[in-house]
KEPAVO-254443 format. One record per residue (C-alpha): residue number from 1; residue in one letter; x, y, z negated. Coordinates in Angstrom, 3 decimals. Layout:
<nulum NUM, a, <X, Y, Z>>;
...
END
This chain:
<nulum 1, x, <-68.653, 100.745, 41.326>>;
<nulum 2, x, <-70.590, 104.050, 41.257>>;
<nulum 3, x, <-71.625, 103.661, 45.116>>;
<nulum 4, x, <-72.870, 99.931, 44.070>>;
<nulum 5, x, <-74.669, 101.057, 41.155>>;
<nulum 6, x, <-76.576, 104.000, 43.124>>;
<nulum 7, x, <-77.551, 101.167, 45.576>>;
<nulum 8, x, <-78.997, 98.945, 42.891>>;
<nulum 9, x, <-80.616, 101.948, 41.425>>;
<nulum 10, x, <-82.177, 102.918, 44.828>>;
<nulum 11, x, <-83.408, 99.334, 45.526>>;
<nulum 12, x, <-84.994, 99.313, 41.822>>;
<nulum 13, x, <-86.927, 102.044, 43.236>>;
<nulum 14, x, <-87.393, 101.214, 46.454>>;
<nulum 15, x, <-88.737, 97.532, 45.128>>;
<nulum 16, x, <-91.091, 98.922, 42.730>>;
<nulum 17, x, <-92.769, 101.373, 44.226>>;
<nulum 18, x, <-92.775, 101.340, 48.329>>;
<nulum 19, x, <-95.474, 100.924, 49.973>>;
<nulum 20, x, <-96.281, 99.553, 53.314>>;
<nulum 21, x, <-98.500, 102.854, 54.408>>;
<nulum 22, x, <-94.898, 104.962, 53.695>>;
<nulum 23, x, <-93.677, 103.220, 56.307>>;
<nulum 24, x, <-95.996, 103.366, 58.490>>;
<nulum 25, x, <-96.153, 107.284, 57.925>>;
<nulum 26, x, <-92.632, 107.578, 58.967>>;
<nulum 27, x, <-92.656, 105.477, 61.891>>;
<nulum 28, x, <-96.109, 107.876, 62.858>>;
<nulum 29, x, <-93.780, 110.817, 62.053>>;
<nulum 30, x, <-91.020, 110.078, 64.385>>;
<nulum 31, x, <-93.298, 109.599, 67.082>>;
<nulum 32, x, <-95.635, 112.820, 66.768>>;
<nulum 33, x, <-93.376, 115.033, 64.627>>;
<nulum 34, x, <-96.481, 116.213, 63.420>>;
<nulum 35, x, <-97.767, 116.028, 59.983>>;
<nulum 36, x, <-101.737, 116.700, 60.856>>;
<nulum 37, x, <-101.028, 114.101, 64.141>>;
<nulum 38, x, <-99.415, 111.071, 61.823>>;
<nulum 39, x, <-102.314, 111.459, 59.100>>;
<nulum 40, x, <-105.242, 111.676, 61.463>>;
<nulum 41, x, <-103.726, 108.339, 63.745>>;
<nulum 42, x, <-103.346, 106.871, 60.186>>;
<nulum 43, x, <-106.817, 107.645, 58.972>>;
<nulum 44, x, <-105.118, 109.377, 55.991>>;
<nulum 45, x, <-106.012, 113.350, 55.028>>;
<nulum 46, x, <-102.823, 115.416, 55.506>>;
<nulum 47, x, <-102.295, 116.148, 51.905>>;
<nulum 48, x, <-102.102, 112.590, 51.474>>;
<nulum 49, x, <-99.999, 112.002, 54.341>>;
<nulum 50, x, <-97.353, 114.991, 52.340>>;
<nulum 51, x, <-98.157, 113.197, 49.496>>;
<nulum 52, x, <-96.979, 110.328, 50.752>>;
<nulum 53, x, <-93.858, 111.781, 52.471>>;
<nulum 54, x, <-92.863, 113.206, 49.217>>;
<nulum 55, x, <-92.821, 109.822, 47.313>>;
<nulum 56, x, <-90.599, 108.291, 49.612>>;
<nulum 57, x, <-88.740, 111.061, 49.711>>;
<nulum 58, x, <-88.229, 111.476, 45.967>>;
<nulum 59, x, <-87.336, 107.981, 46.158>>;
<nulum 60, x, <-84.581, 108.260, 48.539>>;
<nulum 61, x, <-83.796, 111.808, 46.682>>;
<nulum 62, x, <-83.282, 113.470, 49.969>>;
<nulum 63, x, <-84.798, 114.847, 52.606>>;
<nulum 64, x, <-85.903, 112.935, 55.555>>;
<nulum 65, x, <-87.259, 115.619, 58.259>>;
<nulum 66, x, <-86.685, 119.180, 59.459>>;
<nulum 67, x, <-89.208, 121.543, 60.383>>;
<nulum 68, x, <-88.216, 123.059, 63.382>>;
<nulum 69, x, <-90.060, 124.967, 66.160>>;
<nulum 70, x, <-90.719, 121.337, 68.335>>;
<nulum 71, x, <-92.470, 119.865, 65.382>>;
<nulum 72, x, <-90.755, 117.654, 62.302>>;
<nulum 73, x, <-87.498, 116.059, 63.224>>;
<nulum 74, x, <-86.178, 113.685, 61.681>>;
<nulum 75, x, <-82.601, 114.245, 60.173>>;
<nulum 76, x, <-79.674, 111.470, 59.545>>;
<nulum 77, x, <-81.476, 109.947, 56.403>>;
<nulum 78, x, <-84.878, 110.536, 58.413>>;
<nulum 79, x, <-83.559, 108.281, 61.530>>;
<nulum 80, x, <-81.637, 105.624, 58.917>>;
<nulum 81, x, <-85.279, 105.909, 56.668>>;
<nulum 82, x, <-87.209, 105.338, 60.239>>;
<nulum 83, x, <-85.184, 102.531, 61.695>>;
<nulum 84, x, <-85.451, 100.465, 58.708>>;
<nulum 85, x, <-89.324, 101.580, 58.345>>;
<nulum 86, x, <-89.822, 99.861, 62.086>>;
<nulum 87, x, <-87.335, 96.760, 60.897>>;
<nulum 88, x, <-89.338, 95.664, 58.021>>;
<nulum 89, x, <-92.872, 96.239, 59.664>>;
<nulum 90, x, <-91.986, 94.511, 62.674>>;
<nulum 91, x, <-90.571, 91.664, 60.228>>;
<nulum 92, x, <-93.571, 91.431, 58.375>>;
<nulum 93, x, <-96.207, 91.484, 61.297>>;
<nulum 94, x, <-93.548, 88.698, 62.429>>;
<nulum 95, x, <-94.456, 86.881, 58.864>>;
<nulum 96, x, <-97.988, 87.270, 59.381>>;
<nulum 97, x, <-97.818, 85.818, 63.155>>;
<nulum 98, x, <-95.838, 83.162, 62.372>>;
<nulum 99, x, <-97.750, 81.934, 58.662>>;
<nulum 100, x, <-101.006, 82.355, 61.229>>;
<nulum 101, x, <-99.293, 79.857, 63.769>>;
<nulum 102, x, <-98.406, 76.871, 61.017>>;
<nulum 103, x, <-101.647, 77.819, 59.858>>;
<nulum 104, x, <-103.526, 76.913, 63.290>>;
<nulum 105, x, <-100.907, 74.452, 64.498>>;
<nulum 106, x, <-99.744, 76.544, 67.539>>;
<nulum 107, x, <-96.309, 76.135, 69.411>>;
<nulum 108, x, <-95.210, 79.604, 68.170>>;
<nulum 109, x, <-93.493, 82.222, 69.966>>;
<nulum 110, x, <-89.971, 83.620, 71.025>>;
<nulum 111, x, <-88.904, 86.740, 72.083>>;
<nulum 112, x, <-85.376, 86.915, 74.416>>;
<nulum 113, x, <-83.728, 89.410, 75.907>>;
<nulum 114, x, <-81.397, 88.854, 78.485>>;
<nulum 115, x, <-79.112, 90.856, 81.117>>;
<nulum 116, x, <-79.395, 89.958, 84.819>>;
<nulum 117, x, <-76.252, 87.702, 85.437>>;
<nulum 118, x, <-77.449, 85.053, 82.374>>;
<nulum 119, x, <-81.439, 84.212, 84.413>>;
<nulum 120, x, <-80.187, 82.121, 86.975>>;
<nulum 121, x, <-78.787, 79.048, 85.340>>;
<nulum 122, x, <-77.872, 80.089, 81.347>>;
<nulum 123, x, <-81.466, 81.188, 80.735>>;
<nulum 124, x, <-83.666, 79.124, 83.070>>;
<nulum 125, x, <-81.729, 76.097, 81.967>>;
<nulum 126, x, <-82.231, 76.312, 78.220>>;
<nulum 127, x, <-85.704, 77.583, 78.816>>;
<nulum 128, x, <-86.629, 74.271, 80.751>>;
<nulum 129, x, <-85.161, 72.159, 77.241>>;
<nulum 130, x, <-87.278, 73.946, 74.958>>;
<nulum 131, x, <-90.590, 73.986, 76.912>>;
<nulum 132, x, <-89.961, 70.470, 77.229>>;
<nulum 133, x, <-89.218, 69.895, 73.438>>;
<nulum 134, x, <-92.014, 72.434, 72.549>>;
<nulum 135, x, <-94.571, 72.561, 74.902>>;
<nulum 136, x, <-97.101, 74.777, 73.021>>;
<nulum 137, x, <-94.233, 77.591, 72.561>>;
<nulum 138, x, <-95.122, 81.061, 74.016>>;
<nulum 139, x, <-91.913, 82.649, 75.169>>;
<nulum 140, x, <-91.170, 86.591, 75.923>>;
<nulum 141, x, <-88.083, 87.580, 78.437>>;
<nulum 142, x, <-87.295, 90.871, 78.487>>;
<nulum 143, x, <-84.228, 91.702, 81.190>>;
<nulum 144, x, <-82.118, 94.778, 80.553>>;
<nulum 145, x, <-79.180, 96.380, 79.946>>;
<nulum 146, x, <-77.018, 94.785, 76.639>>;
<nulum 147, x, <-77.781, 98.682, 75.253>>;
<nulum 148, x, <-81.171, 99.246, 75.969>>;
<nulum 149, x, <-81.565, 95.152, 74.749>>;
<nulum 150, x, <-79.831, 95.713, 71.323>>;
<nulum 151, x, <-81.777, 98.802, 70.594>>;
<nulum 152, x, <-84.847, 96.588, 70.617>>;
<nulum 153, x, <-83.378, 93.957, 68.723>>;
<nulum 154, x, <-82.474, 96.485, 66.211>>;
<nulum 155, x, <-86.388, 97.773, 66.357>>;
<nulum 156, x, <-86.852, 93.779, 65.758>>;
<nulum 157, x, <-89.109, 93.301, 69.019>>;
<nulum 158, x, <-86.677, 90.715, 70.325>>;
<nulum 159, x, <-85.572, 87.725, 68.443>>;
<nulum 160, x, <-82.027, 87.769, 70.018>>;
<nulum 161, x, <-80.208, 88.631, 73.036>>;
<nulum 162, x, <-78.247, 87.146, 75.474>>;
<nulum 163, x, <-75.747, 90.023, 76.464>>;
<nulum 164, x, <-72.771, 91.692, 74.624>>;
<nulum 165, x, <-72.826, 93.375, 71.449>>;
<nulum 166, x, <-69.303, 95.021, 72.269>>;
<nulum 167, x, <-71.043, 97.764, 74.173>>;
<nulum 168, x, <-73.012, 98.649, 71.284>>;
<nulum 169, x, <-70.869, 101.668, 69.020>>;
<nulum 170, x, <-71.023, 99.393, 65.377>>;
<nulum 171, x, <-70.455, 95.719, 66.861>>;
<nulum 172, x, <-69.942, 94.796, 63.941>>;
<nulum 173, x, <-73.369, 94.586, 63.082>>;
<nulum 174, x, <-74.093, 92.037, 65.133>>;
<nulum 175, x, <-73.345, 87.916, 65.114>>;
<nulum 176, x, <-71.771, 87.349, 68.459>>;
<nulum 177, x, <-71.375, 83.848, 69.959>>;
<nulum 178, x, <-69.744, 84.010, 73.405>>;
<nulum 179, x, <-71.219, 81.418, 75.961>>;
<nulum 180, x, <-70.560, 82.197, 79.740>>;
<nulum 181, x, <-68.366, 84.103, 81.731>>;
<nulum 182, x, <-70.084, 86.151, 84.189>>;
<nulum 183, x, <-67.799, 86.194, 87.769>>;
<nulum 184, x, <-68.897, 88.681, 90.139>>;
<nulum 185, x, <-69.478, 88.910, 93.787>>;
<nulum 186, x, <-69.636, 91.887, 96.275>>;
<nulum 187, x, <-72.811, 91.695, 98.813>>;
<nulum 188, x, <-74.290, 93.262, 101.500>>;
<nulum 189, x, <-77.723, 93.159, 103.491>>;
<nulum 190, x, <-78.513, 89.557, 104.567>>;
<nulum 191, x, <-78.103, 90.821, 108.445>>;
<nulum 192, x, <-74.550, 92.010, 107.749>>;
<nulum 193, x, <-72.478, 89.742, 109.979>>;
<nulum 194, x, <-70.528, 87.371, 108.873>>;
<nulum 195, x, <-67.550, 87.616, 107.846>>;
<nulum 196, x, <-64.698, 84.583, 108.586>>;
<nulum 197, x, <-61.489, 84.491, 106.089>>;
<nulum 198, x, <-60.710, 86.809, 103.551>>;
<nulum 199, x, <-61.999, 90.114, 103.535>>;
<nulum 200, x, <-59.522, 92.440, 101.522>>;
<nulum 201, x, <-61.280, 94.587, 98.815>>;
<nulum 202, x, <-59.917, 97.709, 101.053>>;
<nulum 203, x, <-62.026, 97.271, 103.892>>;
<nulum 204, x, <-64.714, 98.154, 101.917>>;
<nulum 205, x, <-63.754, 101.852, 101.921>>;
<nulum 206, x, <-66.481, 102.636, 104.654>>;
<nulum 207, x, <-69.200, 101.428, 103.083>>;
<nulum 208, x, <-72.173, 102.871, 100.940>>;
<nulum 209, x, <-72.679, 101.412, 97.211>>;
<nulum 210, x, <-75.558, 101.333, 95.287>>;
<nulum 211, x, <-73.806, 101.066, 92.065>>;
<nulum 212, x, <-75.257, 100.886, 88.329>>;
<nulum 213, x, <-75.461, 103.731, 86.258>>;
<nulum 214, x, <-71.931, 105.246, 84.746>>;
<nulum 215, x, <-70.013, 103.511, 82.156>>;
<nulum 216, x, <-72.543, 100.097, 82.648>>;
<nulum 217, x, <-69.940, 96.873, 83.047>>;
<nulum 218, x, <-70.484, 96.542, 86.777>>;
<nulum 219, x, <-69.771, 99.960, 87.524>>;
<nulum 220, x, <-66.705, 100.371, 85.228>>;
<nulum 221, x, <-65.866, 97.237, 86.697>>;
<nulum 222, x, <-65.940, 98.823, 90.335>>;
<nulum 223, x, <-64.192, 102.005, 89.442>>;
<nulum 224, x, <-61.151, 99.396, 87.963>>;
<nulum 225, x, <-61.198, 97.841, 91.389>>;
<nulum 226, x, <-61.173, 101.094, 93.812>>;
<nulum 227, x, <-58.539, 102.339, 91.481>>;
<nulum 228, x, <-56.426, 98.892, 92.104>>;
<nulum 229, x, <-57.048, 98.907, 95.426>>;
<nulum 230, x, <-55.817, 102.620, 95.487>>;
<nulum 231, x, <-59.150, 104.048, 96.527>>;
<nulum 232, x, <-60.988, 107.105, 95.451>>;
<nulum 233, x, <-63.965, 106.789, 93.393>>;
<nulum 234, x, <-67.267, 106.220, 96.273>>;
<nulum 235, x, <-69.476, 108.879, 96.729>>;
<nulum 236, x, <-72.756, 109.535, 97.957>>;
<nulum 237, x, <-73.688, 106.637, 96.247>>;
<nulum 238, x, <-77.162, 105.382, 95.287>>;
<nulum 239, x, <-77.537, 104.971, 91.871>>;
<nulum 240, x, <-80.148, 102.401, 90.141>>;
<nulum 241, x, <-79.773, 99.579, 87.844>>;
<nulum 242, x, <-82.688, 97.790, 89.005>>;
<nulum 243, x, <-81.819, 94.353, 90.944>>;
<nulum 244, x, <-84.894, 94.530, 93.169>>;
<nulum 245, x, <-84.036, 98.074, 94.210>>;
<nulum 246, x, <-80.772, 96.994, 94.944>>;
<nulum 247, x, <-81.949, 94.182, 97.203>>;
<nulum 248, x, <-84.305, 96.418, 98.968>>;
<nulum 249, x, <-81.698, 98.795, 99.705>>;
<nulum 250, x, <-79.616, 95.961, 101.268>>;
<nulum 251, x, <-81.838, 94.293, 102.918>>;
<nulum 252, x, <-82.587, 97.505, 105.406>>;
<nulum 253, x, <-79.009, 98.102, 106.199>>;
<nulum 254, x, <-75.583, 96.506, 107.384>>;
<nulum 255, x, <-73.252, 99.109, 106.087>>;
<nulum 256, x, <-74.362, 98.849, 102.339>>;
<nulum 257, x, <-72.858, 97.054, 99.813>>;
<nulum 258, x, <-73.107, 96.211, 95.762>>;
<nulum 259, x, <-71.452, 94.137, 93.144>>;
<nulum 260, x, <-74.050, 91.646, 91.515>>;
<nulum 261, x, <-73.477, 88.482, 89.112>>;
<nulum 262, x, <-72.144, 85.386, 91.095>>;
<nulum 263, x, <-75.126, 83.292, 89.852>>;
<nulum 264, x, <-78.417, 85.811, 91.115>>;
<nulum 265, x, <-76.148, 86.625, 94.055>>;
<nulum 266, x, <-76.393, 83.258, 95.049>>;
<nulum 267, x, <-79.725, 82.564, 94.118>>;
<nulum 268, x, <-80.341, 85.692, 96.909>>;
<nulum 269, x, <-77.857, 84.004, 99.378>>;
<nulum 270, x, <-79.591, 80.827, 99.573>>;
<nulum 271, x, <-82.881, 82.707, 100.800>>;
<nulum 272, x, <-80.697, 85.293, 103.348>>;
<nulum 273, x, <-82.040, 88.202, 101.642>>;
<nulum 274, x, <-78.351, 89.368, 100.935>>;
<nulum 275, x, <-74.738, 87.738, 102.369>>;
<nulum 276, x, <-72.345, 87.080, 99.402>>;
<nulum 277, x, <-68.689, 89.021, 101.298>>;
<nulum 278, x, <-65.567, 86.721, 100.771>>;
<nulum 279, x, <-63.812, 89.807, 98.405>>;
<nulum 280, x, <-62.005, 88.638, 95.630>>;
<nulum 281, x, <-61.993, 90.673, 92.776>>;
<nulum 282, x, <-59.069, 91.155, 90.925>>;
<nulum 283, x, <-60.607, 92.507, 87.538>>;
<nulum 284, x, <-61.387, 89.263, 85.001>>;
<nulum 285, x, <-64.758, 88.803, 84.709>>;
<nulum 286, x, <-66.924, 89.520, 81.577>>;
<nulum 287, x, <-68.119, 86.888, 78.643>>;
<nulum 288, x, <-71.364, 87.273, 77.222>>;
<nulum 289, x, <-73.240, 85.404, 74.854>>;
<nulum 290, x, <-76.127, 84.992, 71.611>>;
<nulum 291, x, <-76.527, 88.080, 69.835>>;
<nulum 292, x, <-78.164, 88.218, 66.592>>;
<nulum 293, x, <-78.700, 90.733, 63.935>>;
<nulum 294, x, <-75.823, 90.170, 61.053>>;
<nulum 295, x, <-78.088, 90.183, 57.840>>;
<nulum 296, x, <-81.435, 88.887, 59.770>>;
<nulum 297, x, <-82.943, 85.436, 59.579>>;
<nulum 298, x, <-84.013, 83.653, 62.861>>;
<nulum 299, x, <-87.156, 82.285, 63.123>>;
<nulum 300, x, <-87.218, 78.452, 63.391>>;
<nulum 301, x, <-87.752, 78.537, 67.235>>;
<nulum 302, x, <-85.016, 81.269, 67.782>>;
<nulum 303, x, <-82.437, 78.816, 65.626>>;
<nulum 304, x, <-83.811, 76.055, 67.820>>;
<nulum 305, x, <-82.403, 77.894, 71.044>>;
<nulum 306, x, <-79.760, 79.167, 69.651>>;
<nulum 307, x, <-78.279, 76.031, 68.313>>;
<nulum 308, x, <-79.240, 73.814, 71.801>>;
<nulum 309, x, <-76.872, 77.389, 73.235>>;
<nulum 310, x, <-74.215, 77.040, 71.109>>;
<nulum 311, x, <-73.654, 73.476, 71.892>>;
<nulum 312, x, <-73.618, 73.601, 75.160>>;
<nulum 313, x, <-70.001, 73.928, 76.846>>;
<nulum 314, x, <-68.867, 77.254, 77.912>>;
<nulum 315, x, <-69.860, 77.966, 81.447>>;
<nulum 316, x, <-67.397, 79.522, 84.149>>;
END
């Protein structure tokens, strides 16, 4: 009761007297950790810059940053204080977009990221329902890593993601809808012969990997596999979780090899830039799906999507 009634007292405050430039000031502050730097990109004097710092600091009652020989750094309340200052300015320029597009009539716009293995037929298929339904729509893709993906959904520059919240450490604040398995193929250079039969998963012990950074699904995934297959751990490996780098490499060698998603390997295969190996993998594959921030409400687009993806069947 006393933790719920210092939260109502907070948002009292919060409410009545926050203003938009206090954000702003600590989203300035976090990037230049410089008092004199934030108020002169924010046309402010610096005395009203530590002005303002103060007020939302007596707010909060606590201190947000630390002054410390690399500049002001922000502390935990400073990064909580920060991350929330870039949520509700993003949402609002959001507001201001999207009241200027009813305004004007426009298609409006949607931001998604996405991780590799969902492009080929998850993403490209619902992308090719919703330019038909809305032709006027401007749409973002940003590929990445589920991490590096959430982070910007959290910084509210994506609208939702297509990956897995369970790599993030608080899942739980997250909506998760799972909508495709993602089954995963081992490749090699598109003038590796070929290979007739089945080509057991130890025969691979010979061969270079790129492999995706460390503790990344795929290469987790390959570490389960050596270790099944009773293999050590490949070395000399090149490291890179870029697909293009990774076909590159392939493409200039025979005795290279790399685990990628089923669907782009194939999409590779059918061009001969890269031979899909006939290695079964042993490991289950992964499920991803719609991610969404718990607490956050989707624009009318994003619910669009998400709702033609959550009634589609589950792929495999």
């Amino acid at each position: 009761m006393n933790i719920m009634n210092a939260a109502d007292r907070t948002l009292k405050m919060v409410i009545g007297k926050l203003r938009i430039k206090q954000l702003q000031l600590l989203i300035a502050l976090s990037e230049y950790k410089s008092l004199h730097k934030a108020a002169s990109v924010m046309f402010l004097t610096q005395s009203a810059a530590s002005k303002a710092l103060q007020e939302i600091e007596g707010m909060l009652e606590a201190t947000l940053f630390e002054r410390t020989k690399v500049g002001l750094v922000p502390n935990a309340m400073g990064h909580c204080a920060i991350r929330y200052a870039r949520l509700i300015t993003t949402e609002l320029n959001n507001f201001c977009r999207e009241v200027s597009e009813i305004q004007s009539g426009t298609g409006g716009r949607l931001a998604i990221g996405t991780i590799m293995g969902a492009i080929p037929e998850i993403l490209v298929s619902a992308l090719h329902w919703l330019r038909t339904a809305h032709p006027n729509l401007s749409i973002e893709i940003v590929e990445g890593t589920s991490r590096h993906l959430l982070e910007l959904l959290d910084g509210g520059q994506l609208d939702l993601v297509i990956g897995r919240s369970s790599v993030s450490p608080e899942p739980y604040e997250y909506n998760y809808f799972p909508i495709s398995d993602e089954p995963i193929s081992v490749v090699a250079g598109g003038r590796h012969p070929e290979v007739s039969g089945e080509m057991p998963f130890e025969l691979l012990r010979d061969y270079r990997w790129v492999v995706y950074p460390k503790k990344m699904p795929l290469r987790v995934l390959l570490e389960k596999e050596m270790d099944l297959a009773g293999l050590p751990t490949p070395t000399h490996t090149i490291e890179t979780d870029s697909t293009f780098a990774t076909i590159a490499i392939l493409q200039k060698s025979i005795d290279v090899v790399a685990l990628l998603p089923t669907d782009v390997a194939r999409m590779f295969a059918r061009v001969e830039m890269i031979r899909i190996l006939p290695v079964t993998l042993k490991i289950p594959a992964n499920t991803f799906g719609i991610v969404t921030r718990k607490g956050g409400m989707p624009t009318a687009v994003a619910e669009l999507f998400i709702r033609a993806m959550r009634e589609r069947p589950l792929a495999h």
